[in-house]
Residue frames relative to the residue before (quaternion, step in Angstrom):
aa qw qx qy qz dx dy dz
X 1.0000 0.0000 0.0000 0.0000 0.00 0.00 0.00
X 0.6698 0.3910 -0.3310 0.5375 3.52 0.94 -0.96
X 0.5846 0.4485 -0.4161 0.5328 3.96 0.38 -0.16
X 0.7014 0.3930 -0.4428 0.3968 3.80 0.02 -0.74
X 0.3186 0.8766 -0.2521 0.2580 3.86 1.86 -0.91
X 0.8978 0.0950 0.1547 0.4013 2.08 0.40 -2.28
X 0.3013 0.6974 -0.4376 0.4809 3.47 1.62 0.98
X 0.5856 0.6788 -0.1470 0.4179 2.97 1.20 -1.57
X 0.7524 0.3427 -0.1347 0.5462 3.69 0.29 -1.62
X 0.3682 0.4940 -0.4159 0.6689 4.19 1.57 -0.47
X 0.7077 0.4817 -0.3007 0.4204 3.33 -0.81 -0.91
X 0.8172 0.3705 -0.1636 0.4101 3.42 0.38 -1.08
X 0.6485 0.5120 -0.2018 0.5259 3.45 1.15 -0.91
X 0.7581 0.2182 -0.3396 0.5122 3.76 1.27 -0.27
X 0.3077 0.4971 -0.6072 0.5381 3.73 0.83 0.98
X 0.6734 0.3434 -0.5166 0.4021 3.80 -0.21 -1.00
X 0.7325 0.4403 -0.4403 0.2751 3.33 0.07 -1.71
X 0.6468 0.4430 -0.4424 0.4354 4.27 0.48 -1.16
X 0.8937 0.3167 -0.2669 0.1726 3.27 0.13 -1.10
X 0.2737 0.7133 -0.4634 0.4490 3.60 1.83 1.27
X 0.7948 0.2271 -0.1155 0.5508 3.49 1.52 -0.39
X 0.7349 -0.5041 0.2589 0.3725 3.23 1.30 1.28
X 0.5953 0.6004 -0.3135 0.4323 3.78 1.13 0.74
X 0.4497 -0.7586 0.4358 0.1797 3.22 -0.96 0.55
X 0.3775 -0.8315 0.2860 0.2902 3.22 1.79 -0.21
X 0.0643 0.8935 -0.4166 0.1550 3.73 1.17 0.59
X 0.6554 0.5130 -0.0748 0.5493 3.05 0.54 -1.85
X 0.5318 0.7603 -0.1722 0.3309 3.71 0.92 -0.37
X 0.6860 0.5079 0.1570 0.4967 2.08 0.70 -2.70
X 0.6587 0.6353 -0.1805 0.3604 3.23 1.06 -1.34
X 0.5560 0.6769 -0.1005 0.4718 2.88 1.00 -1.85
X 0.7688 0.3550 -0.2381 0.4757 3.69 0.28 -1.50
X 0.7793 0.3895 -0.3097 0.3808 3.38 0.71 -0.98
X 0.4153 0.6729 -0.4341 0.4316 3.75 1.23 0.05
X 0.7316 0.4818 -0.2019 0.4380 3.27 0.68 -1.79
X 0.7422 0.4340 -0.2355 0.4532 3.79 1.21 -0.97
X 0.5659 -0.6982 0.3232 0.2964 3.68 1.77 0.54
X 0.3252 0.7535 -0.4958 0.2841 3.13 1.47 0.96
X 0.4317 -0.6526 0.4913 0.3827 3.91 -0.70 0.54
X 0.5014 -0.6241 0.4644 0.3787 3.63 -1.17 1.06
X 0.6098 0.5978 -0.4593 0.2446 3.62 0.72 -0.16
X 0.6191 0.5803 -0.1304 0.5128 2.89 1.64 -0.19
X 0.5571 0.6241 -0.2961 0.4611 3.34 1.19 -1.08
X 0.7429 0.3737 -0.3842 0.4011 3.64 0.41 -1.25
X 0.8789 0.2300 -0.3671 0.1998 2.94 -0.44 -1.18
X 0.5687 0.5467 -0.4317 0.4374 3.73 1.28 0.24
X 0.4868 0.5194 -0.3672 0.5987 3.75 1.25 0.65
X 0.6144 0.3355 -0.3439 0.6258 3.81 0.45 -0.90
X 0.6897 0.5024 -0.4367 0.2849 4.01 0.37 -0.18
X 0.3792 0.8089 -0.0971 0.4387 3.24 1.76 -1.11
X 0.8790 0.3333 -0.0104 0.3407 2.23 0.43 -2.48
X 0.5162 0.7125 -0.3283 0.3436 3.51 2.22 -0.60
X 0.6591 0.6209 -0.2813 0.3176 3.04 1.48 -1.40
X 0.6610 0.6564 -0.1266 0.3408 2.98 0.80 -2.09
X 0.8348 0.0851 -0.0447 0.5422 3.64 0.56 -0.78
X 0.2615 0.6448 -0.4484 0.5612 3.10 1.24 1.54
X 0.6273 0.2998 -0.1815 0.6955 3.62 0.77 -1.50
X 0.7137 0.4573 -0.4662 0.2534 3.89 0.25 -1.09
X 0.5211 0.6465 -0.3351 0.4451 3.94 1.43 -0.94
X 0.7160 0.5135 -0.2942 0.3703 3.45 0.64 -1.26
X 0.6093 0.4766 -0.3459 0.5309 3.88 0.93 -1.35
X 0.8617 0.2004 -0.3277 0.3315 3.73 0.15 -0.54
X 0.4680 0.4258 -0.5982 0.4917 3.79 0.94 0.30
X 0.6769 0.3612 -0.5424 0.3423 4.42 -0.06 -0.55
X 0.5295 0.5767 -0.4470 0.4328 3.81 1.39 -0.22
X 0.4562 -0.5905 0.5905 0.3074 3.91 0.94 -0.20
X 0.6606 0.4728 -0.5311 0.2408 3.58 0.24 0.31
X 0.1479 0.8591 -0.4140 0.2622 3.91 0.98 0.23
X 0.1215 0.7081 -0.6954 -0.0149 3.74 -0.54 0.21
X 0.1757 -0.6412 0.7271 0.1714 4.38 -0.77 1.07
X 0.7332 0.3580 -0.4128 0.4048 4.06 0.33 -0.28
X 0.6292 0.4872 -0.3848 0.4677 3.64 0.79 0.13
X 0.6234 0.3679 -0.2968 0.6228 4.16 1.31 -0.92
X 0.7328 0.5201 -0.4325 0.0743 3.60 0.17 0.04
X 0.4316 0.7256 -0.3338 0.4192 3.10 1.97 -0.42
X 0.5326 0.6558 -0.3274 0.4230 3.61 1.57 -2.00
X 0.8752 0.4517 -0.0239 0.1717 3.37 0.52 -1.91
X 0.5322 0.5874 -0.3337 0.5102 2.79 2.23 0.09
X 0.8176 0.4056 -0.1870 0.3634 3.00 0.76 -1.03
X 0.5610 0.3386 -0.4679 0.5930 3.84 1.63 -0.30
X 0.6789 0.5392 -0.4754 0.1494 3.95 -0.73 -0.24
X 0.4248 0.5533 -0.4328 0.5710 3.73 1.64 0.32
X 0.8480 0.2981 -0.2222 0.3777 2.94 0.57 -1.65
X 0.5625 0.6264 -0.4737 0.2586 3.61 0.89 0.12
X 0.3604 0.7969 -0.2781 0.3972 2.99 2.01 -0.89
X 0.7440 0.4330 -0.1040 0.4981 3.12 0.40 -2.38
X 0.6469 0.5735 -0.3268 0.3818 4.00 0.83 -0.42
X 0.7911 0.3913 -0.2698 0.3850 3.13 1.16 -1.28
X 0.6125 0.6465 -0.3450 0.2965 3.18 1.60 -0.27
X 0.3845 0.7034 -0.4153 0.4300 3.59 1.94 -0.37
X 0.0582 -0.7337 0.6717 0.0843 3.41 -1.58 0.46
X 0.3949 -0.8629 0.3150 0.0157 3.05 -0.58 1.74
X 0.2456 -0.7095 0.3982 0.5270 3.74 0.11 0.21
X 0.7413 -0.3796 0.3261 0.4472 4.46 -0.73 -0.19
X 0.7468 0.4324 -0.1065 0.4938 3.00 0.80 -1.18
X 0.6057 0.2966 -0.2639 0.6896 4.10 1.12 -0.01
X 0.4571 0.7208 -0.2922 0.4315 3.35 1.04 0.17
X 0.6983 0.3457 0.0093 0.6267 3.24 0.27 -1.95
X 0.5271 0.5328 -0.4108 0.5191 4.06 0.84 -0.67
X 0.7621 0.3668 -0.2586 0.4667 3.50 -0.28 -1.42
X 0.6133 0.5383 -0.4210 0.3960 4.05 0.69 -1.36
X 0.6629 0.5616 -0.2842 0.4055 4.00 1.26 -1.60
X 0.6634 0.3463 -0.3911 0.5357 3.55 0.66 -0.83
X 0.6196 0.4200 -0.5092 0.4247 4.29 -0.25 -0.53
X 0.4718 0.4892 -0.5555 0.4791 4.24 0.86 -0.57
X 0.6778 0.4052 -0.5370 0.2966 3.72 -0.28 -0.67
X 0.4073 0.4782 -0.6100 0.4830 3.66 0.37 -1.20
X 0.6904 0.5913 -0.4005 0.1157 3.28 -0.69 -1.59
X 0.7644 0.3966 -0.1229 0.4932 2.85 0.67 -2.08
X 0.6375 0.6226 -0.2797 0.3574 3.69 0.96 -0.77
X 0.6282 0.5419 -0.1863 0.5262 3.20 1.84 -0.52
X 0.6217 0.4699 -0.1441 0.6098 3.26 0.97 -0.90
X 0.6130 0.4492 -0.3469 0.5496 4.05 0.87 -0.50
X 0.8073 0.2502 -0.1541 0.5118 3.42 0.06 -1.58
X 0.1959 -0.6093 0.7569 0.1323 4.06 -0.92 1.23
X 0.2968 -0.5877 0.7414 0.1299 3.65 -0.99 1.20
X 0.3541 -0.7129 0.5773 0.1818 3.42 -1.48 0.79
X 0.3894 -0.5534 0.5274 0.5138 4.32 -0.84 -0.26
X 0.2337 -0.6877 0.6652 0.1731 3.40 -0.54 0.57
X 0.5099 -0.5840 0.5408 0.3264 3.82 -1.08 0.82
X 0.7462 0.4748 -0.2818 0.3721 3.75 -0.14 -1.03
X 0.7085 -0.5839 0.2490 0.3084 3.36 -0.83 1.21
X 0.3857 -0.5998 0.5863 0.3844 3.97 -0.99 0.62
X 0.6689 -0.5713 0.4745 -0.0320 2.76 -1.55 0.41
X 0.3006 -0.7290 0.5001 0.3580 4.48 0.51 1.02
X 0.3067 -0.6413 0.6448 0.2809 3.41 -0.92 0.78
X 0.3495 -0.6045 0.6800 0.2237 4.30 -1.79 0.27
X 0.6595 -0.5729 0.4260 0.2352 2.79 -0.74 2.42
X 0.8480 0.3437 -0.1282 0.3825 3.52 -0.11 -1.41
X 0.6528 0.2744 -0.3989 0.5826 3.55 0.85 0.35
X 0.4283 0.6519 -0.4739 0.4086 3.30 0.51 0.80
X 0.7477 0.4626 -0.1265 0.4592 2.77 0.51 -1.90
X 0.4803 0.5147 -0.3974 0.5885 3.95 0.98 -0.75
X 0.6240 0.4833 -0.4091 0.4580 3.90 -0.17 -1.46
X 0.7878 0.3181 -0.2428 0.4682 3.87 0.04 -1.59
X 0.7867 0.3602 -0.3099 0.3942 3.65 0.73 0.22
X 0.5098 0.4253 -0.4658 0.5850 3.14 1.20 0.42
X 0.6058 0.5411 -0.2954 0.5029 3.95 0.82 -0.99
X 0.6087 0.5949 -0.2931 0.4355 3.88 0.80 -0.90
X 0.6513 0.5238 -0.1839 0.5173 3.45 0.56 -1.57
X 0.8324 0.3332 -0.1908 0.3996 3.70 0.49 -0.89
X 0.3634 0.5782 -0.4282 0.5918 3.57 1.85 0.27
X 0.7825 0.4494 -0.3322 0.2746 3.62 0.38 -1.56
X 0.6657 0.4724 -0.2984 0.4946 3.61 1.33 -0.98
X 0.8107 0.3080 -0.2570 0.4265 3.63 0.30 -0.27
X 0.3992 -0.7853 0.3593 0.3080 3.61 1.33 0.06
X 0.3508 0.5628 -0.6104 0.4332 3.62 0.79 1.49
X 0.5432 -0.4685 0.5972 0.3590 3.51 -2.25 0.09
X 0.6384 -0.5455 0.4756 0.2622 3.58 0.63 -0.16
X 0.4488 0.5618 -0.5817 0.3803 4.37 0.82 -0.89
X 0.8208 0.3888 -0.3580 0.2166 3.68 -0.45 -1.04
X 0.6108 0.3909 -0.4739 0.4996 3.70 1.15 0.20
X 0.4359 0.6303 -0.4901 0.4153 4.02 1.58 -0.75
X 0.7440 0.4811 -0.3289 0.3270 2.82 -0.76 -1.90
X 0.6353 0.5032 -0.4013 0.4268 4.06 -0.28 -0.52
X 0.7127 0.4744 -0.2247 0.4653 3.28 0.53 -1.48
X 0.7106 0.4761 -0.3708 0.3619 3.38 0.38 -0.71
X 0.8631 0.3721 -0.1479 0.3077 3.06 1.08 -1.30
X 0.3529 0.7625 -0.3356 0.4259 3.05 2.19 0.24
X 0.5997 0.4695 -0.1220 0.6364 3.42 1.93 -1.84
X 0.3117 -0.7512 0.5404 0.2155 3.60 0.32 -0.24
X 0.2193 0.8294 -0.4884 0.1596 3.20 0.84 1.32
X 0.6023 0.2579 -0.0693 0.7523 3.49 1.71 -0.79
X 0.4775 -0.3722 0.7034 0.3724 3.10 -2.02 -0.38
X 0.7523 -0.3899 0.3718 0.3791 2.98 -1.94 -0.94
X 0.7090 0.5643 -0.0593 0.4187 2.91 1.22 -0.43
X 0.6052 0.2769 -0.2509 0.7029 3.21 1.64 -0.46
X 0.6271 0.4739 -0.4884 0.3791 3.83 0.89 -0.22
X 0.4026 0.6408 -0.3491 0.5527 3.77 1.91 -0.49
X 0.5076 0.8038 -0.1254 0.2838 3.51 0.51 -0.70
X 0.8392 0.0951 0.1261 0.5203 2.50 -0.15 -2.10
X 0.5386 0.6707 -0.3714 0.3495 3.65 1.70 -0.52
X 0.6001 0.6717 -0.2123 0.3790 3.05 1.74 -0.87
X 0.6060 0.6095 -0.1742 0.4806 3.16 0.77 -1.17
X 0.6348 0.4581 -0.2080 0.5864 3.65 0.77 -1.90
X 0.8639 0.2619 -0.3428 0.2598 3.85 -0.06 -0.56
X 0.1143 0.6827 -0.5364 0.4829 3.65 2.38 0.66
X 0.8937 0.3786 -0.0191 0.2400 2.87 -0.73 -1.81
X 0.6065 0.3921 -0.4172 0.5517 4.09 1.40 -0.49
X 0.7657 0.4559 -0.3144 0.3271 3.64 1.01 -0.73
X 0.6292 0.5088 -0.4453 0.3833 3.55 1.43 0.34
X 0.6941 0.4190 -0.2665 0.5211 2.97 1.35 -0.33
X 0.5118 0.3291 -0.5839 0.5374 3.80 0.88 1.15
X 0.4852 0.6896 -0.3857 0.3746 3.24 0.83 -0.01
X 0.8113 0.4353 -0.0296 0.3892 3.24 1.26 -1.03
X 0.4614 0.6783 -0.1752 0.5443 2.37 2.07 -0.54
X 0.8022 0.2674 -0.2119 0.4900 3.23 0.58 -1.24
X 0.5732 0.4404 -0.5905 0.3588 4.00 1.08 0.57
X 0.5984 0.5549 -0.4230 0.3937 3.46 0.92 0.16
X 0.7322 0.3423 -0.2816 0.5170 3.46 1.11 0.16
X 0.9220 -0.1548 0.0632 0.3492 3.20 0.96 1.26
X 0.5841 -0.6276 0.3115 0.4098 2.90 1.82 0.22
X 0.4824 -0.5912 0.6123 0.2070 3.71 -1.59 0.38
X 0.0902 0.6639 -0.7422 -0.0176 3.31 -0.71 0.55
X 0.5751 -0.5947 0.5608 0.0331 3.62 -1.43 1.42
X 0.0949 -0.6924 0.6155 0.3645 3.03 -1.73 0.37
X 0.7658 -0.2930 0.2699 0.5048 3.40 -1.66 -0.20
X 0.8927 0.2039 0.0006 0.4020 3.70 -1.72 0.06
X 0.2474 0.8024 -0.4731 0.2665 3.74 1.55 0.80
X 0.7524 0.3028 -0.4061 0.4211 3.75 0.30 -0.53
X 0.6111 0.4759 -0.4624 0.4315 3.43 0.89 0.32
X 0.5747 0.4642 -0.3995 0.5428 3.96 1.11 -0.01
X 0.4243 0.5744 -0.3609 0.5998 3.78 1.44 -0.55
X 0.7887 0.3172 -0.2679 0.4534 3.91 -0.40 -1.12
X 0.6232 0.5173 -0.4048 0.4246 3.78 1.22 -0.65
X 0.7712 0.3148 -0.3061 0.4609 3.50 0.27 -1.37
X 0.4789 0.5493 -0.4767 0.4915 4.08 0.71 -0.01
X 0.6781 0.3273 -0.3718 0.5430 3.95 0.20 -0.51
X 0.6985 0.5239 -0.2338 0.4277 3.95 0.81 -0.56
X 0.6390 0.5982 -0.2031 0.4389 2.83 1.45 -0.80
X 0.6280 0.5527 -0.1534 0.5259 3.29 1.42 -1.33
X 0.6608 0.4698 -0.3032 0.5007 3.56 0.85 -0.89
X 0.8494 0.3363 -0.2130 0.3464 3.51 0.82 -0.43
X 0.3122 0.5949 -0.4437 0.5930 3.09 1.98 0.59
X 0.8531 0.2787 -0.2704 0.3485 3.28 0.03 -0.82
X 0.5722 0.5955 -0.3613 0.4329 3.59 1.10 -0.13
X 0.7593 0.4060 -0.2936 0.4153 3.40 1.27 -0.89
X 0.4751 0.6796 -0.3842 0.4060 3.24 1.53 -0.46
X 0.7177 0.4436 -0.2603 0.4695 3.99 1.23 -0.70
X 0.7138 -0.3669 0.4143 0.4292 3.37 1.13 -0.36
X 0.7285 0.4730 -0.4588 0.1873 3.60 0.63 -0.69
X 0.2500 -0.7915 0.5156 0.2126 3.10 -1.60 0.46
X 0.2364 -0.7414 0.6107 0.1467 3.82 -0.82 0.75
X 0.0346 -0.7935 0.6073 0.0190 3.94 0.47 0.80
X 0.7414 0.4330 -0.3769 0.3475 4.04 0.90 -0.11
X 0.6660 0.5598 -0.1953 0.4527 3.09 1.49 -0.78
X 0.2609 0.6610 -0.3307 0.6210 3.41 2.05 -0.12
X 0.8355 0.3549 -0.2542 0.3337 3.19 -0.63 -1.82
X 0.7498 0.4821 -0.3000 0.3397 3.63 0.94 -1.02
X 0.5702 0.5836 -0.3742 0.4407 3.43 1.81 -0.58
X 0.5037 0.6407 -0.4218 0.3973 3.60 1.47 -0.72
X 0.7456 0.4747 -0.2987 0.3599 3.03 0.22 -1.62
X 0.5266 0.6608 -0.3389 0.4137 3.87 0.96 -0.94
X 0.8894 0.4059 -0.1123 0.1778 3.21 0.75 -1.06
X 0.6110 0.5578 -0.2702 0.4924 2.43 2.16 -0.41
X 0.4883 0.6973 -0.3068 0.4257 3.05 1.32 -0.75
X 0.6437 0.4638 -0.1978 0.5757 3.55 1.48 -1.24
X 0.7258 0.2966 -0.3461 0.5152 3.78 0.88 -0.17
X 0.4618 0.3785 -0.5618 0.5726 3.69 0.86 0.47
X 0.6765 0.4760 -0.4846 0.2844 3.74 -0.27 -0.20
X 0.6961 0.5085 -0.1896 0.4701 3.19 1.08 -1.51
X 0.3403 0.7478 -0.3240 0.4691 3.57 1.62 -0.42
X 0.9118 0.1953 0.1134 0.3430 2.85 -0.36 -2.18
X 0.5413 0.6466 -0.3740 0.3860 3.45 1.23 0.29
């Protein structure tokens, strides 16, 4: 009971932190259940579930904030939802698994390391057709490892200065709804979903986390320690998954 506790309140504490910057927190989610010896057959589609909630409530706080852009998420959203489809239906062996899961943690950590500033000077039109490639190369790698994909977006955009922080929070949100229902779908067409234990209670956790961190990030707030400690968590979790 005290272990299932404190998964829970974990669980919860990395929804807030992703979904202050417009994430669903997968890669997270992922992370814990690797480390707790959950089978990946399991991991995804109870992560893309997570991953519905979390950046559901996290999409809503920043479109009533007005910071949305539909011509900047739509290029992303053609081109990754086939291929998440085609991603989630793949079946990985563990071990190219936990590889592919270790390299998407960087994005992670790289996101959570580097705080991207608003730069005053005008964003930048994003090219329809490098988009769509981006959301289809990004898509394909949501579907096999069972993320929405925001934590490899979000960089890109704001590296290109297609969005601020806020519209890149946005739109990351929205893009990782929609890659994670359709890996979702993917992977009942290849056999079905198979759950882990004590999910609607990691559901009801990262939703109360989730919500707190939609609305905190939507004002500005920043949590630069609680960051620093989720970094450190993760790498430590992508040297393991690494070196095993």
């Amino acid at each position: 009971m005290v272990n299932l506790i404190l998964l829970l309140l974990i669980l919860g504490i990395i929804a807030f932190l992703y979904s202050s910057v417009g994430h669903g927190g997968a890669s997270g989610y992922l992370v814990v259940m690797a480390l707790a010896g959950v089978s990946p057959l399991m991991m995804k589609p109870s992560a893309l579930i997570m991953n519905l909630a979390v950046s559901a409530f996290s999409f809503i706080g920043f479109y009533r904030a007005g910071n949305f852009k539909f011509k900047l998420f739509l290029p992303f959203a053609i081109g990754s939802i086939p291929l998440a489809y085609v991603g989630g239906a793949m079946t990985l062996t563990d071990d190219i698994y936990k590889k592919v899961l270790a390299i998407a943690i960087l994005f992670s950590v790289f996101r959570m390391v580097y705080q991207f500033k608003d730069h005053t000077e005008a964003t930048r039109d994003i090219n329809p057709i490098f988009g769509i490639l981006t959301g289809c190369f990004i898509g394909i790698i949501s579907g096999m490892i069972g993320i929405g994909g925001g934590i490899i977006l979000s960089p890109v955009i704001l590296l290109m200065r297609w969005g601020n922080i806020k519209e890149t929070a946005a739109v990351s949100a929205l893009f990782i709804f929609v890659n994670s229902l359709s890996g979702l779908y993917g992977q009942m067409q290849n056999g079905g979903i198979h759950l882990t234990d004590n999910l609607q209670y990691a559901v009801v956790a990262t939703i109360i986390g989730g919500l707190f961190g939609s609305y905190y990030g939507s004002q500005k707030f920043n949590i630069p320690t609680l960051r620093f400690l989720l970094t450190v968590g993760l790498c430590i979790a992508c040297l393991k998954l690494l070196l095993n």
